[in-house]
PyMOL commands that place a pseudoatom at each C-alpha (Angstrom):
pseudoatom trace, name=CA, resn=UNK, resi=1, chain=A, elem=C, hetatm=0, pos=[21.585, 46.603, 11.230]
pseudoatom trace, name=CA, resn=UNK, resi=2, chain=A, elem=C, hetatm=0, pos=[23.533, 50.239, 11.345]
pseudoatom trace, name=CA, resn=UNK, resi=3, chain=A, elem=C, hetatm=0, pos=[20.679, 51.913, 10.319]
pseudoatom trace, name=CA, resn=UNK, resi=4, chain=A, elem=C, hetatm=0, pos=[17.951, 51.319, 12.261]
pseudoatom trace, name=CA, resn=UNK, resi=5, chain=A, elem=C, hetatm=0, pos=[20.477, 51.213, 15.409]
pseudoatom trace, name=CA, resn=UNK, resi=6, chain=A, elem=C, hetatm=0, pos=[21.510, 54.699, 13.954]
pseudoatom trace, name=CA, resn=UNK, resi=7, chain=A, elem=C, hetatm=0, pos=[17.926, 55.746, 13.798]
pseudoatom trace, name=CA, resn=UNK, resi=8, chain=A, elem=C, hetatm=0, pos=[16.600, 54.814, 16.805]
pseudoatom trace, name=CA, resn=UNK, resi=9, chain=A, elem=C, hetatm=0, pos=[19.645, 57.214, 18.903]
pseudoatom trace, name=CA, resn=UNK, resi=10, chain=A, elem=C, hetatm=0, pos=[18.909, 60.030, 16.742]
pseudoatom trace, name=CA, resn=UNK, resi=11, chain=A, elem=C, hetatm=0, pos=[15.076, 59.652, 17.846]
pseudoatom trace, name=CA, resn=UNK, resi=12, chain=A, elem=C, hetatm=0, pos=[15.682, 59.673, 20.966]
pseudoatom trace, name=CA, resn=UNK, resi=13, chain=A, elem=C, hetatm=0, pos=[18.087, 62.287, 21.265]
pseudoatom trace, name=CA, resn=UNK, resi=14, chain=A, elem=C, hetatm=0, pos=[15.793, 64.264, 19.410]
pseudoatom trace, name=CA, resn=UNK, resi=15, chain=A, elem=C, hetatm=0, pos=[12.659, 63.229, 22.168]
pseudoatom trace, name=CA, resn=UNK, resi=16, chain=A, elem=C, hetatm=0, pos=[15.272, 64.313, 24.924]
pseudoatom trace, name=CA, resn=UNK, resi=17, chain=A, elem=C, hetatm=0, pos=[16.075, 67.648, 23.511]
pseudoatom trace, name=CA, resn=UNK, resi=18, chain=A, elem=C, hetatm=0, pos=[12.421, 68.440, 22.928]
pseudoatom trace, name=CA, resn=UNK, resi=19, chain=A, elem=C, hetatm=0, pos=[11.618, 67.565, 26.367]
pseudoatom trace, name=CA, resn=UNK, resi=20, chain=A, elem=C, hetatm=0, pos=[14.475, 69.900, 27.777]
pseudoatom trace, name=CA, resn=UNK, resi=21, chain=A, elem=C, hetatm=0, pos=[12.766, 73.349, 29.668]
pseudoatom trace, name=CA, resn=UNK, resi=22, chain=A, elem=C, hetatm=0, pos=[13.911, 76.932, 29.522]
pseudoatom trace, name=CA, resn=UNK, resi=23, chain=A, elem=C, hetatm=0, pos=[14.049, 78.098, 32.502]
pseudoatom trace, name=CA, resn=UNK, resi=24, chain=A, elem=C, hetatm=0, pos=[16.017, 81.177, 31.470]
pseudoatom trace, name=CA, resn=UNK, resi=25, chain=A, elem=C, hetatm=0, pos=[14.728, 84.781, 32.786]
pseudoatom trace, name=CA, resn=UNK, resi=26, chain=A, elem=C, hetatm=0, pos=[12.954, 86.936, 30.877]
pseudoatom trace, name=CA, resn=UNK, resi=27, chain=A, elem=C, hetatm=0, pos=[13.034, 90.946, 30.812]
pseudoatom trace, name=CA, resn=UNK, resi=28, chain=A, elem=C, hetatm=0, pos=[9.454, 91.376, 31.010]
pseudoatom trace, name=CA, resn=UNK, resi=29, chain=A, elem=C, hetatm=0, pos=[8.378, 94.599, 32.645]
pseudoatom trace, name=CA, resn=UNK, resi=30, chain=A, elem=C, hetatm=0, pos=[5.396, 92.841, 33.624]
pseudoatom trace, name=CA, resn=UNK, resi=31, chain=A, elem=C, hetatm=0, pos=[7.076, 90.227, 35.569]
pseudoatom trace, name=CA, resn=UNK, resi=32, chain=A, elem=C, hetatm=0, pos=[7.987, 86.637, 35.138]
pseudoatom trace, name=CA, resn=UNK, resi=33, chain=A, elem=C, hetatm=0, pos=[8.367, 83.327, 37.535]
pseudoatom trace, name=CA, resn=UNK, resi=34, chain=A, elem=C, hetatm=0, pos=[10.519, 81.585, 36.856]
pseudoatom trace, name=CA, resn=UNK, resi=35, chain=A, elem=C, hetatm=0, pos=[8.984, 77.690, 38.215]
pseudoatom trace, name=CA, resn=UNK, resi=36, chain=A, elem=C, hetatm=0, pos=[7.905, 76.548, 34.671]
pseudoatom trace, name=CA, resn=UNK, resi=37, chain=A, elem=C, hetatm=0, pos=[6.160, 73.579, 36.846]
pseudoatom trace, name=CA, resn=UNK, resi=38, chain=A, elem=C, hetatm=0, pos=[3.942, 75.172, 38.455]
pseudoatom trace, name=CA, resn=UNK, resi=39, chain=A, elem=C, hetatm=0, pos=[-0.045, 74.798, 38.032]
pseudoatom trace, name=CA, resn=UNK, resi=40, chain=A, elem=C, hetatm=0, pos=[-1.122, 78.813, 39.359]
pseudoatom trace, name=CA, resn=UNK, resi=41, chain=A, elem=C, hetatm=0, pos=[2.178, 81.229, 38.893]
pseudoatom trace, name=CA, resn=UNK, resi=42, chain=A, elem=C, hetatm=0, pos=[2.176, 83.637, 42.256]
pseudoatom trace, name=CA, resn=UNK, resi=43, chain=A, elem=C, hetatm=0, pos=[0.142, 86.996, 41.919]
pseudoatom trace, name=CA, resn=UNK, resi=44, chain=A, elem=C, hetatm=0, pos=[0.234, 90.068, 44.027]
pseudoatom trace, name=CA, resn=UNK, resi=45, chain=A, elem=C, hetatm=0, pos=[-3.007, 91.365, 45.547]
pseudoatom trace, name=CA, resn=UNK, resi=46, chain=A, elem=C, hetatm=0, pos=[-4.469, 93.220, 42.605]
pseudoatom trace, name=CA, resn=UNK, resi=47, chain=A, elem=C, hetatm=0, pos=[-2.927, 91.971, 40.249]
pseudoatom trace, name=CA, resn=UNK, resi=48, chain=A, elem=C, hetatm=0, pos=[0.708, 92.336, 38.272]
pseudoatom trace, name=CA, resn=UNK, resi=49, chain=A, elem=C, hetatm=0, pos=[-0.354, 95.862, 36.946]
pseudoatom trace, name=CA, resn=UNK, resi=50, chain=A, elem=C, hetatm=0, pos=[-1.256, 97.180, 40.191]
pseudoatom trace, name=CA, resn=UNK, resi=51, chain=A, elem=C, hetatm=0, pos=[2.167, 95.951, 41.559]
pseudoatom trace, name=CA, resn=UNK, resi=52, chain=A, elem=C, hetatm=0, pos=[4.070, 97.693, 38.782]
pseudoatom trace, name=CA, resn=UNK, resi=53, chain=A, elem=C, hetatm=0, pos=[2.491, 100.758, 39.310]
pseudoatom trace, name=CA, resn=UNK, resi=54, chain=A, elem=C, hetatm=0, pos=[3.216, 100.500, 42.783]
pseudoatom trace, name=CA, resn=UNK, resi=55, chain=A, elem=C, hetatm=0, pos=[7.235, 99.552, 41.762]
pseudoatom trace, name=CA, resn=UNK, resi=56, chain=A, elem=C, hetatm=0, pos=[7.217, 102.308, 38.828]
pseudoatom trace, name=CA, resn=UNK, resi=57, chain=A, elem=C, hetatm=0, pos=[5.634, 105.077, 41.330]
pseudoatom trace, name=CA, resn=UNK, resi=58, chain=A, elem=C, hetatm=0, pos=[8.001, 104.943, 43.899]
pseudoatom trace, name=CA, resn=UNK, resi=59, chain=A, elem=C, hetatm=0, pos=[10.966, 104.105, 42.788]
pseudoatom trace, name=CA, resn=UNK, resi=60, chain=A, elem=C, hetatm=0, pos=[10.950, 106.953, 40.087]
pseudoatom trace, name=CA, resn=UNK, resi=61, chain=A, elem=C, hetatm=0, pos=[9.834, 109.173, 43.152]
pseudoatom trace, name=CA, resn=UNK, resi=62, chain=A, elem=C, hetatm=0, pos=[13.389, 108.628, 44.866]
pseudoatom trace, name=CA, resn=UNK, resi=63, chain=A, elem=C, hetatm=0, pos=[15.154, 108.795, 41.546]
pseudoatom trace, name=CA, resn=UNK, resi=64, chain=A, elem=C, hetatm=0, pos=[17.383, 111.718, 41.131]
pseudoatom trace, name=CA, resn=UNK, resi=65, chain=A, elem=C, hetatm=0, pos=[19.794, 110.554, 38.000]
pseudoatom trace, name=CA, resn=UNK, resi=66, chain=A, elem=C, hetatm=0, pos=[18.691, 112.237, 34.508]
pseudoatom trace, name=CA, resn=UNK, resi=67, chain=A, elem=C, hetatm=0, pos=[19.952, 108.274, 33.509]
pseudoatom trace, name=CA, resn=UNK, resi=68, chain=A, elem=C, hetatm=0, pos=[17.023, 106.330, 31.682]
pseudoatom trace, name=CA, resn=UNK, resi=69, chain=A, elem=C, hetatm=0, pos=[16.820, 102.882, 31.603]
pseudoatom trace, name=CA, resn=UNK, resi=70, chain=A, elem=C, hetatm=0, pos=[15.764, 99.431, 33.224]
pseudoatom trace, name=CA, resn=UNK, resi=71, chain=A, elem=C, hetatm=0, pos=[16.623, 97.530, 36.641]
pseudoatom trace, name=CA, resn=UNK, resi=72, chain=A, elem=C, hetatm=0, pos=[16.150, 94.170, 36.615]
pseudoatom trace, name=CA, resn=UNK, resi=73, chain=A, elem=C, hetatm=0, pos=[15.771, 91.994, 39.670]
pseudoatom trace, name=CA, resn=UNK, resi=74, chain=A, elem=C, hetatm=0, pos=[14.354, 88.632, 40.893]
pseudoatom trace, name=CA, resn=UNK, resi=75, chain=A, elem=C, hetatm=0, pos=[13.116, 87.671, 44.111]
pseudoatom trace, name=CA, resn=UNK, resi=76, chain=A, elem=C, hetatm=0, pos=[11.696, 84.509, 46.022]
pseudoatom trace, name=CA, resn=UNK, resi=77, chain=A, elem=C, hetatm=0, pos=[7.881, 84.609, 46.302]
pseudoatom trace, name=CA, resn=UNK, resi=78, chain=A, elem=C, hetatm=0, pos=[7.541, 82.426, 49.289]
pseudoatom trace, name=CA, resn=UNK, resi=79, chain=A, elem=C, hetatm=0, pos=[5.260, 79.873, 50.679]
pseudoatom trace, name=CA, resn=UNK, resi=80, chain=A, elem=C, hetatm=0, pos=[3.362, 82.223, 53.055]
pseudoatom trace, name=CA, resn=UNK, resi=81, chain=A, elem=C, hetatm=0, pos=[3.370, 84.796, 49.632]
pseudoatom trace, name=CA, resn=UNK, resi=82, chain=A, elem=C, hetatm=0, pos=[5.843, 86.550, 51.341]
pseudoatom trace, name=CA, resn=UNK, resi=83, chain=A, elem=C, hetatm=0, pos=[8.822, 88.166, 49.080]
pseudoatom trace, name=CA, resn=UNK, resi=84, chain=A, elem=C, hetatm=0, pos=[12.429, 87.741, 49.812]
pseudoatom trace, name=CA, resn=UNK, resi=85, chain=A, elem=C, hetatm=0, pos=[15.545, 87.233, 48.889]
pseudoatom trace, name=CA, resn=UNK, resi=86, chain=A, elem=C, hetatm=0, pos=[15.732, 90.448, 45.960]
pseudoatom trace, name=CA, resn=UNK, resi=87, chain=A, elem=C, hetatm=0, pos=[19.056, 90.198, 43.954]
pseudoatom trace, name=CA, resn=UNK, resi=88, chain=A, elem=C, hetatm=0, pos=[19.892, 92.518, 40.505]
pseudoatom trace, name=CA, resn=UNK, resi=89, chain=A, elem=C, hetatm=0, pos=[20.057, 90.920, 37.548]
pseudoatom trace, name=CA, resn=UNK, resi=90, chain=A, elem=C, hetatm=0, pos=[20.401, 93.667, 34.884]
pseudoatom trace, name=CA, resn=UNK, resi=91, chain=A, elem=C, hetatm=0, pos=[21.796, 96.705, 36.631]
pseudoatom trace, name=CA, resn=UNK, resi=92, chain=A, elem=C, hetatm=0, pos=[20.776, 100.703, 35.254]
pseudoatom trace, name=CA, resn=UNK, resi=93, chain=A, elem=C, hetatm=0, pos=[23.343, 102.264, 38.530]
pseudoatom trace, name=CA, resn=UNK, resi=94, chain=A, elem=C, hetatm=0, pos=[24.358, 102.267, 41.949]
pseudoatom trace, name=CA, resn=UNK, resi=95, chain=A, elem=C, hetatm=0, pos=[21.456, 104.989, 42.598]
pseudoatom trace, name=CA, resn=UNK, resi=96, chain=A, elem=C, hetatm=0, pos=[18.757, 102.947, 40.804]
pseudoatom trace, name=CA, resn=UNK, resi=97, chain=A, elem=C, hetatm=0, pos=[19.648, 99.424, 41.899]
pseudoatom trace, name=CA, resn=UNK, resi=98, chain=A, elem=C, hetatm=0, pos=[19.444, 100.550, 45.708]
pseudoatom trace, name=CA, resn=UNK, resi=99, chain=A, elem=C, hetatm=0, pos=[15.729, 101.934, 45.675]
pseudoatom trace, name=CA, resn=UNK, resi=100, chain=A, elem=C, hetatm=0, pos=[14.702, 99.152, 43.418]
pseudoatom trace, name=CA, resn=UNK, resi=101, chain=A, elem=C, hetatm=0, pos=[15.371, 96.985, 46.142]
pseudoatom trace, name=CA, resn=UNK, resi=102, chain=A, elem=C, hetatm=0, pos=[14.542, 99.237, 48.783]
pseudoatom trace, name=CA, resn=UNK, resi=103, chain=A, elem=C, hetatm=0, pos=[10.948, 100.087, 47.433]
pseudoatom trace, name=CA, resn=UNK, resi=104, chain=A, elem=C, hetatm=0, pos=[10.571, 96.165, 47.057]
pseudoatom trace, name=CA, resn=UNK, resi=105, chain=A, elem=C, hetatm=0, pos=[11.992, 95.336, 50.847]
pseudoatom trace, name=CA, resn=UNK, resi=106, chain=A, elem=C, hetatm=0, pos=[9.454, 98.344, 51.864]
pseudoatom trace, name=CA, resn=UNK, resi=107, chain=A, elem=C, hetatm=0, pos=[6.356, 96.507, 49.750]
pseudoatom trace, name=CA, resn=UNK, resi=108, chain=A, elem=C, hetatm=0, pos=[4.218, 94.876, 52.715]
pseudoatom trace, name=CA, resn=UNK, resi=109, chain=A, elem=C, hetatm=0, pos=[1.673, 93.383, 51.344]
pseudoatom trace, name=CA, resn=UNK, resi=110, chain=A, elem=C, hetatm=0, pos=[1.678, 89.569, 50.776]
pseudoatom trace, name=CA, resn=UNK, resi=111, chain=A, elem=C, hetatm=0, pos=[1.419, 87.456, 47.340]
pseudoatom trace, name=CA, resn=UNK, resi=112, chain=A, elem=C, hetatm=0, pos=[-1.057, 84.456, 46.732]
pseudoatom trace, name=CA, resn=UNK, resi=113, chain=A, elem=C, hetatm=0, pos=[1.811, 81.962, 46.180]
pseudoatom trace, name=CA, resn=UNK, resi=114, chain=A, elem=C, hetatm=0, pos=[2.614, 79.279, 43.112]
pseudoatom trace, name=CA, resn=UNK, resi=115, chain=A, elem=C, hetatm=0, pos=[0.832, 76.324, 43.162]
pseudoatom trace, name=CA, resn=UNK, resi=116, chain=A, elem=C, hetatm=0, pos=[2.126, 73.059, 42.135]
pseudoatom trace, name=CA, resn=UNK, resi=117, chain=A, elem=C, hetatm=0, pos=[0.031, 69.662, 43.049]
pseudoatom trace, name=CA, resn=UNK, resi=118, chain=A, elem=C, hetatm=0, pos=[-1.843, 71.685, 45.449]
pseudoatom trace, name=CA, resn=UNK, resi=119, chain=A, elem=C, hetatm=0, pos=[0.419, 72.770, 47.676]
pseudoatom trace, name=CA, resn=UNK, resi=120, chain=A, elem=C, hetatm=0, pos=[2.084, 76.113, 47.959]
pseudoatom trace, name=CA, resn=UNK, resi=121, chain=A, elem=C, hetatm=0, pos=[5.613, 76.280, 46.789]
pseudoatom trace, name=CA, resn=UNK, resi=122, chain=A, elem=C, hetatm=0, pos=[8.520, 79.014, 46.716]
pseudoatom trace, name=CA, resn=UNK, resi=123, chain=A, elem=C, hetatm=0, pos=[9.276, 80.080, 43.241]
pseudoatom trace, name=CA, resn=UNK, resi=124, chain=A, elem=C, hetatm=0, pos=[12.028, 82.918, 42.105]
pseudoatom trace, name=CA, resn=UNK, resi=125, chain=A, elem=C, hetatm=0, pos=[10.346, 85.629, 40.308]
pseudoatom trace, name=CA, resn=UNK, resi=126, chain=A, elem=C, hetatm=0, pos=[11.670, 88.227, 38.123]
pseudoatom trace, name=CA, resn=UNK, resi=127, chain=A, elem=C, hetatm=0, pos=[10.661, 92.254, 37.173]
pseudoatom trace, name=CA, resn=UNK, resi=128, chain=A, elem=C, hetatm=0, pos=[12.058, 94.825, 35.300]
pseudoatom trace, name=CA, resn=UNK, resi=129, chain=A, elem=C, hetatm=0, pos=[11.282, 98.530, 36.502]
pseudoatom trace, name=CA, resn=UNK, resi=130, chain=A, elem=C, hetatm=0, pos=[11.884, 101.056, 34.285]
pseudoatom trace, name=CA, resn=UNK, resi=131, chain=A, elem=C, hetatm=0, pos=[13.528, 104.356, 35.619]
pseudoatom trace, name=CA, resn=UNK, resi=132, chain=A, elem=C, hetatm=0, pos=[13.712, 107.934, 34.050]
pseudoatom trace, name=CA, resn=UNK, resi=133, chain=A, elem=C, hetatm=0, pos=[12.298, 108.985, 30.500]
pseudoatom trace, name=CA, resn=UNK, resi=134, chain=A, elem=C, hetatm=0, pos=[13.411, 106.198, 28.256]
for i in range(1, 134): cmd.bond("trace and resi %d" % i, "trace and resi %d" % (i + 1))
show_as sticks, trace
zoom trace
C-alpha cells in the first residue's frame, strides 16, 4: 500500500514541476518579453532590428567613455503600445545607463502590443544595448 501511495506523490510532483514557467530575463540583444502567456509578443514598427539600430545608433552617438560593454534594461510595453516604466537591470556605468534610458524615453513611436485572448495586454520587456567596441 506504501508503494503505490509513494508513487503516485512522486508523479505528481514531478507533473507540477514540469508545469512550472521561467519567467526569468534573458540578455538577448535582440530583446525579450517577458509575458510567457501571451499569444503575439509586442513588436515595434519595423520590426526588433530596426528598433535596435535605432537604440545602438544613438546611444553610442552620446557615448563618450572608451568603456565597452552592455546595458541592460526592461520596460512596460503598454496597452496603447506605448513604452514606460524603463528600469536597469545589468548596469555598464553611470554615463551609459543614463542615455540608455534617455534615448528610450526620447523613442516616440508606438509598439503593436502583446496579445493574449484577444485583447491587448501590458507586458515587461527586456533589451540589452551594447556600448563602445566590445
Amino acid at each position: 500500500m506504501r508503494k503505490p501511495l509513494l508513487v503516485l506523490m512522486l508523479l505528481s510532483f514531478v507533473i507540477t514541476a514540469k508545469a512550472q514557467q521561467n519567467n526569468k530575463p534573458t540578455d538577448s540583444a535582440a530583446g525579450q518579453s517577458q509575458n510567457t502567456n501571451q499569444e503575439t509578443a509586442p513588436e515595434p514598427p519595423g520590426g526588433i532590428g530596426v528598433f535596435m539600430k535605432y537604440m545602438i545608433k544613438y546611444t553610442n552617438h552620446q557615448y563618450n567613455s572608451s568603456e565597452a560593454g552592455k546595458v541592460t534594461l526592461n520596460f512596460v510595453v503598454e496597452k496603447d503600445g506605448s513604452l514606460i516604466e524603463p528600469k536597469i537591470v545589468k548596469s555598464l556605468n553611470t554615463e551609459a545607463d543614463g542615455i540608455a534610458i534617455q534615448v528610450l524615453k526620447d523613442y516616440n513611436q508606438k509598439w503593436k502590443p502583446a496579445i493574449q485572448n484577444g485583447q491587448p495586454v501590458r507586458v515587461l520587456y527586456t533589451i540589452s544595448v551594447p556600448f563602445g567596441k566590445e
